[in-house]
N, C-alpha and C positions, 0 to 999 in steps of 0.2 A: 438198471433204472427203476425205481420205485414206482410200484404199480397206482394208478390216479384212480380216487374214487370217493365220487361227490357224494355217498350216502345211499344210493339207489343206482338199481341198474340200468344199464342204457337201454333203450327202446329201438330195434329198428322196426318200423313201419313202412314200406314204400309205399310213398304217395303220402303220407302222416307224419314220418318225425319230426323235428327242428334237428340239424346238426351246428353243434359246437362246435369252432373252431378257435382253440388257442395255443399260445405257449406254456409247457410244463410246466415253467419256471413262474407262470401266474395262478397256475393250479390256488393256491389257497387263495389269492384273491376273488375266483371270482366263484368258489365254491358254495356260497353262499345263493348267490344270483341262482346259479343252477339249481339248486336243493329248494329256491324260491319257486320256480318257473315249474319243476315236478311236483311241485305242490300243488299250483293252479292246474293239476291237470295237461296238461301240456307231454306230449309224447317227446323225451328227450334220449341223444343219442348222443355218445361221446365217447373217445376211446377209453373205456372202462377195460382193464386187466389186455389189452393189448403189449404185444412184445416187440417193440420196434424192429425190421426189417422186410422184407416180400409182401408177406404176406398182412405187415401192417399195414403198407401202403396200400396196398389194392385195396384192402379189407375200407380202408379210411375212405378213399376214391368214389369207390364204391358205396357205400353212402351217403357220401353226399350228393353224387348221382341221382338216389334213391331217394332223398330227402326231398319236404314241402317248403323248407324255408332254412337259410344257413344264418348263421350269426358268431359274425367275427371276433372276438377281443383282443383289441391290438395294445401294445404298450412301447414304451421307448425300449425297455430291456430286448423285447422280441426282435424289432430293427437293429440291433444292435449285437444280435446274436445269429444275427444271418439265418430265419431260420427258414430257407426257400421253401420250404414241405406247405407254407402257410401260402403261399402264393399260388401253387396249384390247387390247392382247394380252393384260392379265389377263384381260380380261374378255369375250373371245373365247375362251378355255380353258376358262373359269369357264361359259359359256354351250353351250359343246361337250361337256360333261363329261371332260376331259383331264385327268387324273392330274396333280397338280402339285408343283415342292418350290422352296420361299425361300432363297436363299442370300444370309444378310443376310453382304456385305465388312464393315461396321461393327456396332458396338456398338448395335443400335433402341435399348434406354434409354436412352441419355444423348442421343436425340435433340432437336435442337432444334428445334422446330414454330412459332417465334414468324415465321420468314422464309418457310413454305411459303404456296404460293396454296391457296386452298379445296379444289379438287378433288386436288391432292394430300396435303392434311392429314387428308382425308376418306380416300382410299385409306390414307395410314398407319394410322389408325384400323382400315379393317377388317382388315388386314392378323394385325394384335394381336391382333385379335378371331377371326381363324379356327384353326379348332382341325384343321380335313382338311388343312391343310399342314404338310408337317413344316420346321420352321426349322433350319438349322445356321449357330453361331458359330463360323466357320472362324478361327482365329490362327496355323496355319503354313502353309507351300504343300506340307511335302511327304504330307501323305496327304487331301488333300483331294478330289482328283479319285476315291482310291480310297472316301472314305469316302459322297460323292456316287454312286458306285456303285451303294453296298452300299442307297443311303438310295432309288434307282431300284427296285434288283430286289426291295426291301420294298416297294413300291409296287405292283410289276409283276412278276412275276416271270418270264411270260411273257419277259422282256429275257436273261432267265441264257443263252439260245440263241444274240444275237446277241454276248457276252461272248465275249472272241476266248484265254482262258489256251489258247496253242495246243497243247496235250497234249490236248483233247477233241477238235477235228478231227480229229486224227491218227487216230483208229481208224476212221475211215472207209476209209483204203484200204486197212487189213487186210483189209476186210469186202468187197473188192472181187473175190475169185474166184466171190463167191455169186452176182452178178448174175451172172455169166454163166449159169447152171441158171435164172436167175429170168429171164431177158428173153426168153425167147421168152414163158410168159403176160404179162407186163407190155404189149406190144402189145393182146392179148386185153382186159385193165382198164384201158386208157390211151386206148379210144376213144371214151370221154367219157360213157358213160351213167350214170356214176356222179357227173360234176361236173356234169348240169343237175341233179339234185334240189338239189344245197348250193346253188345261185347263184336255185333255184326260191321261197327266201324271202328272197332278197333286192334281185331284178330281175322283175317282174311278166314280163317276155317267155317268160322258159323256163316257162311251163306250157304252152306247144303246140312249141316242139320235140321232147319225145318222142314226138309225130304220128311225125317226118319221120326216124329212126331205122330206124325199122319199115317204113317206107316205101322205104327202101335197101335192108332185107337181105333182104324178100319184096314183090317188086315184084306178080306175077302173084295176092297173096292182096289186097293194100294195095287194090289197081284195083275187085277184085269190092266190098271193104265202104268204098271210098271212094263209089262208085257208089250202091250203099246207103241211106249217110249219104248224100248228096247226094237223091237221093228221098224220106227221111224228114223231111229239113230242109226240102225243097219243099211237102212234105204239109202242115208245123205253120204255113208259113209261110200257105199257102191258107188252109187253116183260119182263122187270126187274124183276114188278111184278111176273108174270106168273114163272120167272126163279126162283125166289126165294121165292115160296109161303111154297113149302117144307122145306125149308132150314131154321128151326126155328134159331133167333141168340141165338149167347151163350157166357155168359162170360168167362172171364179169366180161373176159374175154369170148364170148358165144361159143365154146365149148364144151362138153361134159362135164361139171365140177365135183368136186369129191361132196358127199352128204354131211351134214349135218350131223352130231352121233346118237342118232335117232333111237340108239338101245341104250341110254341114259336119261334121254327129254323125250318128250312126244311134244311136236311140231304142233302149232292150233295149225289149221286150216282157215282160219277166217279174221286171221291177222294183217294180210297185206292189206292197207289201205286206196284205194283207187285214187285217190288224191296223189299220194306220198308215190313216186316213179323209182322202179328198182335203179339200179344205179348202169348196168349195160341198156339200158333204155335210153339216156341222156345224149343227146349230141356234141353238147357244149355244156360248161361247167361255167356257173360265175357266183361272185359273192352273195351269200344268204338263200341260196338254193337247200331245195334239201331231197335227199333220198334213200332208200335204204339200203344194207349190203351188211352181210355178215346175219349171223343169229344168234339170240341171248334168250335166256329165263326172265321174263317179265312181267306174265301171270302170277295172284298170289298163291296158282298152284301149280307154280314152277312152269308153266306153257312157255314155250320157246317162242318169240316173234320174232320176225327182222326187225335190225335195231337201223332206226331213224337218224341222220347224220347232217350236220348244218353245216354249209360252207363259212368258212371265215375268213378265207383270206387264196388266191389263186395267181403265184406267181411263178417263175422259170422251171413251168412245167408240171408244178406239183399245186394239190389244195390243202391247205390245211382245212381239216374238219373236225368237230366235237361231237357226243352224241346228243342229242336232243334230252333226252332224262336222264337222270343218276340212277346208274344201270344196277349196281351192286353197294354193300356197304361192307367197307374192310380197314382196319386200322392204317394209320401213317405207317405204322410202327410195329411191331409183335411184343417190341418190349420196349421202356419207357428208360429211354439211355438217349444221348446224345446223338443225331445220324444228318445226315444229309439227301437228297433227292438221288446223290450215288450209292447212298449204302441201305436206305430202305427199302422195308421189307415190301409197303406198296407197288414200289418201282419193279422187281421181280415178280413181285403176283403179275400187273398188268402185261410182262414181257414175257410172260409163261404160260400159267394158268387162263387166265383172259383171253389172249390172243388166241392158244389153242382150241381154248371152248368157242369161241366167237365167229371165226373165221378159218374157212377150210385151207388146204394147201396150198390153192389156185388163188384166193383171195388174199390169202399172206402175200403172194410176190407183187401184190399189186403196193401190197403199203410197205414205203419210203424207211429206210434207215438212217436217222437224222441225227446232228450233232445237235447237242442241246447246251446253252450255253447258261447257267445255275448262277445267276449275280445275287450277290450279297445284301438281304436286306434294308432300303432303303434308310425306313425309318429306326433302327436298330442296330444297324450294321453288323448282322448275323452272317455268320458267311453261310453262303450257297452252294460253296463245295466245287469241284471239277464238274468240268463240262461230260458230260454222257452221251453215248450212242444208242439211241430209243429208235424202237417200231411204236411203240405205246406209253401215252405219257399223260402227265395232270401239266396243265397250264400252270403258270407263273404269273405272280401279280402284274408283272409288265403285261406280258400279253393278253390279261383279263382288262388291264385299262384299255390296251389297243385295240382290241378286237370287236369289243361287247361296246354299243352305243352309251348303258346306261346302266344303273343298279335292275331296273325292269327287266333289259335284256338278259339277265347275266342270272334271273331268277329261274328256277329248273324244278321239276318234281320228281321224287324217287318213284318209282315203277312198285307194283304188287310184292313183287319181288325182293326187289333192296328192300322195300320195308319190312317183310315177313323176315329177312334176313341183320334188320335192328337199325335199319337208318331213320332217322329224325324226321319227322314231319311238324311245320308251323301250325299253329293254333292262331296265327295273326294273319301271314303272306300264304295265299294261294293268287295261281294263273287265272286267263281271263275265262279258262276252259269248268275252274273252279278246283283241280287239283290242287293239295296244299304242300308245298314249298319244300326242301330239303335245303341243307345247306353240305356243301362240299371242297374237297379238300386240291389243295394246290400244292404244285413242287417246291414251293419255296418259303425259307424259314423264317418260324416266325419270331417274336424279341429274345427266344433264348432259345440254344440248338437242341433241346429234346421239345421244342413250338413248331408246326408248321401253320403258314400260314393258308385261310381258308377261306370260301366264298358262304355267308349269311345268307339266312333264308330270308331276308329283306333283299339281296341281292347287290348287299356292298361287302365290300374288300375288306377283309379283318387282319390288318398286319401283325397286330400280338401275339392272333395265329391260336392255335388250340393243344392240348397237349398230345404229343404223335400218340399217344397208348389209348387215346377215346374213343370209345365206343360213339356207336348215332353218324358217322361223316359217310357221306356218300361219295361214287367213285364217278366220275364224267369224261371217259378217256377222249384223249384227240390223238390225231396221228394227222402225218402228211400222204396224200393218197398219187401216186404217181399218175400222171394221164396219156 
């Protein structure tokens, strides 16, 4: 396949570029736009000298991922050439929250849908139907690239910076005898104690580098109250000890239970909440209870807490339960193929890996081995696959409508954890606690079998579903707990 190339080369910026999205076969049409749009400055990315296969895909994925704004160009020839690759990067943008704009080359009404395959007559359809995209019917070449612009920095405006009319740069080197008066303090504000607080919400690490600042610029005071701390930490530490040397633990059944694998994690000590009742504390069990049992990495430095468990439902003996936060972040999928809730790779992590970190031996026999019955896509008619025999599982759209009152309910937050380890956090939806939102993944598929379908961080049901190989979804296990 002939290598594509608008005249310049592609930009990837995370958090900056625009990604391109079209068919090869409109390459010369819209080469122009693009060569217009790099002209204004505009950070542009596009498969420039890629070689279709593995590693194109991910490579494409993956920027658009990365990117600030996507921009489609559709044509009859594209629908018509089946070209699905085009739908997952919609639906990678659409799932990312990425600004987006349709640049339909033809006429969509007078399209003809009698020749498309299903899943592209499906995507024509939503296309119609969305109204957060703006559409332009382009008919000449010459202000299209500028009118795409103008249809960007409406989107974004954020973008009018990296718009290159070179008359705005220019006054920067007017302003250029000032630094000199300014750069001796700029040294003084440029030695970074000012950029861990920005990076301190959005990288769990920098809440202990501003320890080791202070620790530089007065070494002689740092010693005496590191010294200190280190005695008072030794004091609490005895103490706990000391308090709890008698107090053998016990599991669920009020017996000795097997530990936690405390030479992997170290356990916080000041995690169990006095509110939240271990779960052999409980007399009786009923719907929308909640308690804890088992232990997971929660902190975003790896701290093990007990993980918090909500009743949903309690009938012939058993409860079903979920965990209260999206505990960990791990694909549908390992690989971005065709699977079911029987053959992914999710389904085995949570019946493996999970369960064994989570819950010791004595607490495994407590939770239910359950037949799970995988129905077929409502809205899609995606099959669901055979039924499975789960200890640990991701909810089903059925049971997310039955269970959860409301989109509210059904809203959840990723823990220190899942997030240090790449789950998604809302910039719109947080709890009433103030954490902000995740969105996570369910056993059941979404409009086409390499889709599952997921729960939004608004806290409604996405049947379209996500693509199983994305990165950002969060994991919410349920199990039925025997009583």
């Amino acid at each position: 396949m002939p290598r594509v190339n608008f005249g310049f080369d592609a930009e990837s910026r995370p958090g900056e570029h625009i990604f391109l999205s079209y068919s090869r076969g409109d390459a010369g049409r819209i080469k122009g736009i693009a060569s217009g749009l790099h002209g204004m400055g505009l950070p542009i990315w596009y498969d420039d000298g890629l070689i279709p296969g593995n590693r194109w895909e991910s490579e494409i994925l993956n920027n658009v991922i990365q990117s600030r704004m996507t921009v489609f160009f559709l044509s009859k020839e594209l629908f018509k050439r089946d070209k699905a690759y085009m739908i997952d990067e919609f639906q990678f943008a659409k799932d990312y929250n990425k600004p987006a704009l349709c640049i339909w080359l033809d006429d969509i009404g007078k399209m003809d849908c009698t020749s498309l395959s299903q899943d592209m007559y499906l995507w024509w359809k939503e296309l119609k139907r969305i109204h957060s995209i703006e559409v332009f019917h382009l008919k000449t070449d010459a202000d299209k690239a500028k009118e795409i612009y103008e249809g960007i920095c409406r989107r974004d405006s954020g973008f009018r910076k990296y718009a290159a009319p070179a008359p705005k740069p220019e006054p920067v080197p007017a302003r250029q005898p000032q630094p000199a008066s300014v750069s001796q303090p700029q040294p003084v504000v440029t030695s970074k104690p000012d950029a861990a607080p920005v990076l301190k919400d959005s990288e769990p690490k920098p809440t202990k580098p501003d320890v080791k600042p202070t620790t530089v610029k007065r070494p002689p005071l740092i010693i005496t109250v590191a010294v200190v701390l280190v005695m008072a930490i030794l004091g609490s530490v005895w103490a706990v000890v000391s308090s709890s040397s008698g107090k053998p633990k016990t599991g669920i059944d009020g017996s000795s239970s097997d530990t936690y694998s405390s030479d992997i994690y170290e356990v916080s000590s000041d995690t169990v909440s006095s509110e939240i009742p271990v779960l052999s504390q409980l007399t009786t069990i009923s719907v929308g209870d909640h308690f804890t049992f088992g232990n997971y990495p929660q902190g975003s430095d790896r701290e093990v807490e007990p993980i918090e468990w909500r009743v949903l439902a309690v009938e012939n003996g058993k409860a079903l339960v979920i965990s209260e936060k999206l505990l960990d972040c791990v694909q549908y999928n390992e690989k971005y193929v065709n699977v079911t809730w029987e053959t992914c790779t999710l389904r085995k992590w949570m019946n493996g890996e999970f369960i064994n970190k989570a819950f010791s031996s004595s607490e495994q026999a407590k939770i239910a081995t359950v037949t799970n019955q995988n129905p077929d896509n409502s809205k899609y008619n995606t099959e669901g696959g055979n039924a499975t025999q789960d200890k640990i599982f991701a909810l089903s759209i059925d049971e997310v409508d039955q269970y959860f009152s409301n989109d509210d309910d059904r809203m959840a937050a990723p823990t220190g954890y899942a997030k240090k380890q790449g789950a998604d956090a809302s910039d719109s939806y947080s709890l009433p606690s103030g954490e902000k939102t995740g969105w996570w993944w369910l056993r059941s598929p979404g409009y086409l079998s390499n889709y599952a379908a997921f729960v939004l961080t608004s806290g409604s049901v996405d049947q379209n579903g996500s693509n199983v190989f994305s990165n950002g979804g969060a994991v919410r296990p349920a199990f039925w707990l025997n009583l």
